[in-house]
C-alpha positions as a Python dict, from the first residue, in 0.01 Angstrom:
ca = {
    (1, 'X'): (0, 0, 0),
    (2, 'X'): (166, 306, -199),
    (3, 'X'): (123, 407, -523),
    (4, 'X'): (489, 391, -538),
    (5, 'X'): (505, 55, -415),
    (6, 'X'): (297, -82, -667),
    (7, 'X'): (442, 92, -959),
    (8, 'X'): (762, -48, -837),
    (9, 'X'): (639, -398, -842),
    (10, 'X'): (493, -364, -1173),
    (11, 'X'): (816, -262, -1315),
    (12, 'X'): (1017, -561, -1223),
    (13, 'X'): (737, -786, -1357),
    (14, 'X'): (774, -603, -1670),
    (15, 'X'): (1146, -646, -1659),
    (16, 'X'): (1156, -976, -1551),
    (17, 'X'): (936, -1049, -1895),
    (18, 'X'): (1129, -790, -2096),
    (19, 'X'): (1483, -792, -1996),
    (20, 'X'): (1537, -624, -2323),
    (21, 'X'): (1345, -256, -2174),
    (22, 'X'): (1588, -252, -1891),
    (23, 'X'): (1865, -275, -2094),
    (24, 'X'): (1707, 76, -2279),
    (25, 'X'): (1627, 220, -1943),
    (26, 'X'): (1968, 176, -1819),
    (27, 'X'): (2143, 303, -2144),
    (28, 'X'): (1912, 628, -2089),
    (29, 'X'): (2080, 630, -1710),
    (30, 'X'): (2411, 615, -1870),
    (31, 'X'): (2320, 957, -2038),
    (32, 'X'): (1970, 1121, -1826),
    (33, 'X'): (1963, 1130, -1365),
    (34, 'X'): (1605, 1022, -1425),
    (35, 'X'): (1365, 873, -1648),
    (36, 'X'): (1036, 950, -1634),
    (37, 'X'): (739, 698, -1739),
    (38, 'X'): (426, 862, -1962),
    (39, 'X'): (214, 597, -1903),
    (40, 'X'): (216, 211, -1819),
    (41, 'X'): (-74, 57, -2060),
    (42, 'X'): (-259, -291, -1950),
    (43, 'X'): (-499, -541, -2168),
    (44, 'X'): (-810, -738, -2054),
    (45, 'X'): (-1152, -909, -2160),
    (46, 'X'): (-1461, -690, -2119),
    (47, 'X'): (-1584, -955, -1892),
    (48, 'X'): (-1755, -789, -1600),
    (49, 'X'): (-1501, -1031, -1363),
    (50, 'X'): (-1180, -839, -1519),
    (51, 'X'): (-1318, -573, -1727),
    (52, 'X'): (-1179, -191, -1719),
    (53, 'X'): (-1371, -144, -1420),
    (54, 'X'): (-1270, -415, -1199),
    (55, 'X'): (-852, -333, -1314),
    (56, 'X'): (-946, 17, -1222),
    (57, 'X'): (-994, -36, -890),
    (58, 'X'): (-655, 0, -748),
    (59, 'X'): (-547, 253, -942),
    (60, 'X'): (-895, 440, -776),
    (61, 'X'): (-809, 325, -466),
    (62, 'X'): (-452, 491, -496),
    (63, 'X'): (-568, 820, -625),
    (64, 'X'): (-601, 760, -1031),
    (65, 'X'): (-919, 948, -1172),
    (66, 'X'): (-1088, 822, -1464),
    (67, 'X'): (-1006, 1062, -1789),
    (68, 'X'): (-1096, 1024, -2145),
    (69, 'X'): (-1248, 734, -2328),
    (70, 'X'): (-1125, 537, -2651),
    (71, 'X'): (-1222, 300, -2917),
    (72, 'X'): (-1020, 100, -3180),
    (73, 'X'): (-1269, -46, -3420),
    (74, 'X'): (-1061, -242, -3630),
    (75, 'X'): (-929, -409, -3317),
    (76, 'X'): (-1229, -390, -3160),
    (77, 'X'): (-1155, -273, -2824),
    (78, 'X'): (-1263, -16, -2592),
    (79, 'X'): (-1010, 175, -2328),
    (80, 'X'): (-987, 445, -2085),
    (81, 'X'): (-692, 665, -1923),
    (82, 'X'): (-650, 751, -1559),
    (83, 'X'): (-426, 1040, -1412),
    (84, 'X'): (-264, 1092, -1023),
    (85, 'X'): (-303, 1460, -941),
    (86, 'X'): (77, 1410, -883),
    (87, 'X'): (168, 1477, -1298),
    (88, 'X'): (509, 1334, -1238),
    (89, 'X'): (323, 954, -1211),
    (90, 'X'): (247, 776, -1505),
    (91, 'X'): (-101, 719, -1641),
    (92, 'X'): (-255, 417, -1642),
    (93, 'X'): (-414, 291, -2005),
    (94, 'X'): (-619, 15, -1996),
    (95, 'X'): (-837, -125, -2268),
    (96, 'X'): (-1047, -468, -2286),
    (97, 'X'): (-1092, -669, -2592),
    (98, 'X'): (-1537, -634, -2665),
    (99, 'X'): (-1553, -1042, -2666),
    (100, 'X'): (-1950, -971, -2804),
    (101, 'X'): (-1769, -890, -3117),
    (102, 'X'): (-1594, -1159, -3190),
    (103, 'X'): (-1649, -1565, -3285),
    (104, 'X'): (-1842, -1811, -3060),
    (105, 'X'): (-1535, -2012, -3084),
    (106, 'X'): (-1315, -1703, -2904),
    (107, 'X'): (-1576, -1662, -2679),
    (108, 'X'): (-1612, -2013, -2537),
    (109, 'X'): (-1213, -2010, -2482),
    (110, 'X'): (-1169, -1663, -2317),
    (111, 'X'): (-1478, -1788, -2072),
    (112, 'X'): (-1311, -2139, -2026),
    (113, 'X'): (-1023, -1907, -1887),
    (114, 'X'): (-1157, -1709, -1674),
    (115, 'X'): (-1392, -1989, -1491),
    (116, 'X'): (-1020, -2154, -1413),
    (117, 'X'): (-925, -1839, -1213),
    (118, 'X'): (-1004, -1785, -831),
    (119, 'X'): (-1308, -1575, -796),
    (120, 'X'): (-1114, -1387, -530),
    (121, 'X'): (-812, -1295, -770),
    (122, 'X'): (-950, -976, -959),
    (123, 'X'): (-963, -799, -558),
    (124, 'X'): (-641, -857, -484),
    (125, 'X'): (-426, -526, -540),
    (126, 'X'): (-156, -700, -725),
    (127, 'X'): (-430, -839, -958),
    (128, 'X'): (-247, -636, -1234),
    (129, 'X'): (40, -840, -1274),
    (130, 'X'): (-73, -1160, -1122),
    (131, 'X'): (29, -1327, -1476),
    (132, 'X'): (-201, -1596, -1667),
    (133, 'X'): (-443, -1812, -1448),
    (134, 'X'): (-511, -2093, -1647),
    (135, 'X'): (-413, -2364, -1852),
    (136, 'X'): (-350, -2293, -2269),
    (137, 'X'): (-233, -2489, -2560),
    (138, 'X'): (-7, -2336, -2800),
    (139, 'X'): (-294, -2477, -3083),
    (140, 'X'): (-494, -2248, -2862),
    (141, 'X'): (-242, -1969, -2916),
    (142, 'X'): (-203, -1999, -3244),
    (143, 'X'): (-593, -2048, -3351),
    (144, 'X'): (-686, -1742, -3072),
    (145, 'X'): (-397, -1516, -3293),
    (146, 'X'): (-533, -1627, -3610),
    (147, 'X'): (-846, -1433, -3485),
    (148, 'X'): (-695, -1150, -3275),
    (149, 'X'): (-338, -1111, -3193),
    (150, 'X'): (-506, -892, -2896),
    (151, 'X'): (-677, -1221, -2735),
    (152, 'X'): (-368, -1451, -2792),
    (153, 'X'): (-131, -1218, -2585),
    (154, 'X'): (-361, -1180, -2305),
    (155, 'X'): (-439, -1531, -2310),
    (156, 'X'): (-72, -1654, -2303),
    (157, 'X'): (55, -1388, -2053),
    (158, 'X'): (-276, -1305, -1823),
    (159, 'X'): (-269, -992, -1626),
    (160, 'X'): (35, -798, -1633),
    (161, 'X'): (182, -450, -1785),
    (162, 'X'): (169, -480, -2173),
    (163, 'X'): (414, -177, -2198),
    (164, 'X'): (576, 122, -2036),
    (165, 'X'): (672, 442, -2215),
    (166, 'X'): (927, 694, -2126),
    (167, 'X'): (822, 1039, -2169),
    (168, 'X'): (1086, 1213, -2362),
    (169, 'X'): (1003, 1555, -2279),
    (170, 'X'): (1198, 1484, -1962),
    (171, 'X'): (1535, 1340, -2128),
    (172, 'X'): (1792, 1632, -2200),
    (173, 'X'): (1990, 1411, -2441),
    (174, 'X'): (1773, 1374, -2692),
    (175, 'X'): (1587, 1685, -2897),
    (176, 'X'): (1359, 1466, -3083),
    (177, 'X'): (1185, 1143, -3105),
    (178, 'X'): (1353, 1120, -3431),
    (179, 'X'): (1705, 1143, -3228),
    (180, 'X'): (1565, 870, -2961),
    (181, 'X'): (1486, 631, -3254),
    (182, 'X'): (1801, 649, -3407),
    (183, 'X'): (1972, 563, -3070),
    (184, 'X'): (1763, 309, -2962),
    (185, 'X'): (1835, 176, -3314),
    (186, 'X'): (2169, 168, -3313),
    (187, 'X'): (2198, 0, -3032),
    (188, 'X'): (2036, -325, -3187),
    (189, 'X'): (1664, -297, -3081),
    (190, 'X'): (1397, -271, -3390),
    (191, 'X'): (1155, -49, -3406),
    (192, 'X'): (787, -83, -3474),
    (193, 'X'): (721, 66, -3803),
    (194, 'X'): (320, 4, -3812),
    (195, 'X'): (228, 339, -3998),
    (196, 'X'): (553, 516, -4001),
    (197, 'X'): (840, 474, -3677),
    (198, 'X'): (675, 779, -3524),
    (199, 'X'): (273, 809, -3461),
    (200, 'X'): (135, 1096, -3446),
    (201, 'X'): (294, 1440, -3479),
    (202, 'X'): (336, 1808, -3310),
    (203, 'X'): (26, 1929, -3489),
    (204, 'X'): (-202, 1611, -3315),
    (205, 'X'): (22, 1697, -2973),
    (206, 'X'): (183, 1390, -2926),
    (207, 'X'): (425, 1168, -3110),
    (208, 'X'): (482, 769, -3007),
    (209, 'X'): (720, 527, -3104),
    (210, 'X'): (810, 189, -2958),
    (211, 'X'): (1019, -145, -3015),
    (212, 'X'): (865, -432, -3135),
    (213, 'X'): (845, -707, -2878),
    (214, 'X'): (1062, -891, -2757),
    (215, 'X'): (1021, -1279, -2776),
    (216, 'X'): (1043, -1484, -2498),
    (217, 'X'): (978, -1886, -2377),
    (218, 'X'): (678, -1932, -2245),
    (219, 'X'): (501, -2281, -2124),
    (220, 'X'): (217, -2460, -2258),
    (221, 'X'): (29, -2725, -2163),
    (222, 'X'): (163, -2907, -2509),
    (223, 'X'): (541, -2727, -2474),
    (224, 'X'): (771, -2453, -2443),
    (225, 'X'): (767, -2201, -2733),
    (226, 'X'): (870, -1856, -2800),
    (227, 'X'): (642, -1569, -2859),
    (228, 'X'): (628, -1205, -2859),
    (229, 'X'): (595, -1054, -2541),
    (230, 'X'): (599, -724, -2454),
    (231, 'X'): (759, -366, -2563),
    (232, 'X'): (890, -2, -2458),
    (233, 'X'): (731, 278, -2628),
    (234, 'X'): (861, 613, -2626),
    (235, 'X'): (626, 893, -2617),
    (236, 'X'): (637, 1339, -2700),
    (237, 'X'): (387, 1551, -2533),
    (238, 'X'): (326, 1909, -2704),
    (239, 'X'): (173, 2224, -2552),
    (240, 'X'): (-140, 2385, -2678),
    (241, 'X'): (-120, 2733, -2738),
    (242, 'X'): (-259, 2816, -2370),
    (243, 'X'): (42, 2665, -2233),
    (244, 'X'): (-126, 2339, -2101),
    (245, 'X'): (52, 1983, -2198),
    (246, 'X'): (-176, 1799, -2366),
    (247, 'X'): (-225, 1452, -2153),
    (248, 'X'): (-466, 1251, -2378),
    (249, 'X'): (-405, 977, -2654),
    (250, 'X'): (-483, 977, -3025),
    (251, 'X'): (-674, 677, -3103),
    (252, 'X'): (-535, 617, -3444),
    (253, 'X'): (-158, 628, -3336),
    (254, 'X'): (-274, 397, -3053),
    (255, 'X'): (-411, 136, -3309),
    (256, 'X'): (-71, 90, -3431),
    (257, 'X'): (115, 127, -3133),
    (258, 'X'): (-99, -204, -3033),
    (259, 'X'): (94, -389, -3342),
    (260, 'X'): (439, -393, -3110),
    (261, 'X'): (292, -748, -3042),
    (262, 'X'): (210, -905, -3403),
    (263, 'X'): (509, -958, -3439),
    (264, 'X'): (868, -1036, -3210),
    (265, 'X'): (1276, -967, -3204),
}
């Protein structure tokens, strides 16, 4: 399998769960020949069965280096970023919820999960977005939320792309993230405003933004309900004085970028 290949197949699982990001990426086409992704960013347990690690390992396998590590405190999570040598791929961002930190009650849940799924599952190369493996209550939903929004998304979706992000320095219509917002705006979508529309700044080298998820149906064992799913986030890279892009992520403006979820449209 190619890089390209895969990349291709996570996009259409995104779109197929957020119908609402193709509609943006197509209104970009109308104006851009290309848009280029900054990074597609994935969630998981630190369980050794699907921790970083173990969702690494295609991305390894296709040429993705490991770069720089990150924690979120508050959210209590840990994550890492991978790069291609070829710059004009995305990078990857995973992070994986630290399930020592958090009730007994979580705990016993996430591991009820995971002992549902096929051992096999986490080595298959499509593991990424081979969805939710296991059966889950919407009490479940609502009572894992009530403790992190973090473990109730993964649980009710499984193991697929939380988000993609367009990297704007690419798109010649737009001069700022500022402009981007106030198009994406206007054409209906909300914005997450977690800390300000825009994270970050020129001075900290990189500036996010994204929507805030889009709801969707999804089925549990006690119904069909609608949730928030998942989001498009739209992301600046700055030079440093040398010249060089910087390619890293600001833990801070991450934190709220993760709050796309708490919340749907």
């Amino acid at each position: 399998m190619q890089i390209t290949q895969l990349l291709d197949s996570m996009w259409e699982d995104y779109t197929a769960l957020n119908p609402k990001a193709l509609e943006i990426y197509n209104l970009f086409l109308t104006k851009e020949q290309r848009v280029i992704n900054d990074h597609v960013a994935f969630r998981t347990f630190n369980d050794a069965r699907v921790n970083i690690d173990q969702y690494a390992k295609v991305f390894i396998k296709l040429g993705y280096k490991k770069k720089d590590q990150y924690h979120f405190a508050q959210k209590k999570l840990n994550a890492f970023h991978y790069e291609h040598e070829d710059k004009m791929l995305p990078k990857i961002f995973i992070s994986e919820l630290l399930l020592e930190e958090f009730s007994e009650n979580l705990n016993e849940k996430v591991q009820s999960y995971l002992d549902q799924m096929p051992k096999s599952t986490p080595e298959n190369d499509h593991f990424c977005i081979s969805g939710r493996h296991w059966n889950l209550s919407f009490e479940d939903y609502k009572e894992l939320k009530a403790e992190s929004e973090y473990a109730a998304w993964l649980s009710a979706y499984g193991f697929r792309v939380n988000h993609f992000t367009v990297f704007i320095n690419y798109l010649e219509s737009f001069n700022s993230l500022e402009d981007l917002n106030s198009y994406v705006k206007s054409q209906g979508h909300k914005l997450n405003d977690s800390g300000g529309e825009i994270k970050g700044s020129k001075e900290s080298f990189l500036e996010q933004s994204s929507t805030l998820a889009y709801n969707q149906t999804v089925q549990f064992t006690d119904g069909e309900f609608e949730i928030p799913s998942s989001y498009y986030e739209f992301a600046k890279r700055y030079e440093f004085e040398d010249g060089k892009l910087f390619h890293g992520f600001i833990s801070t403006s991450a934190d709220k970028i993760f709050e796309s979820t708490d919340k749907g449209q």
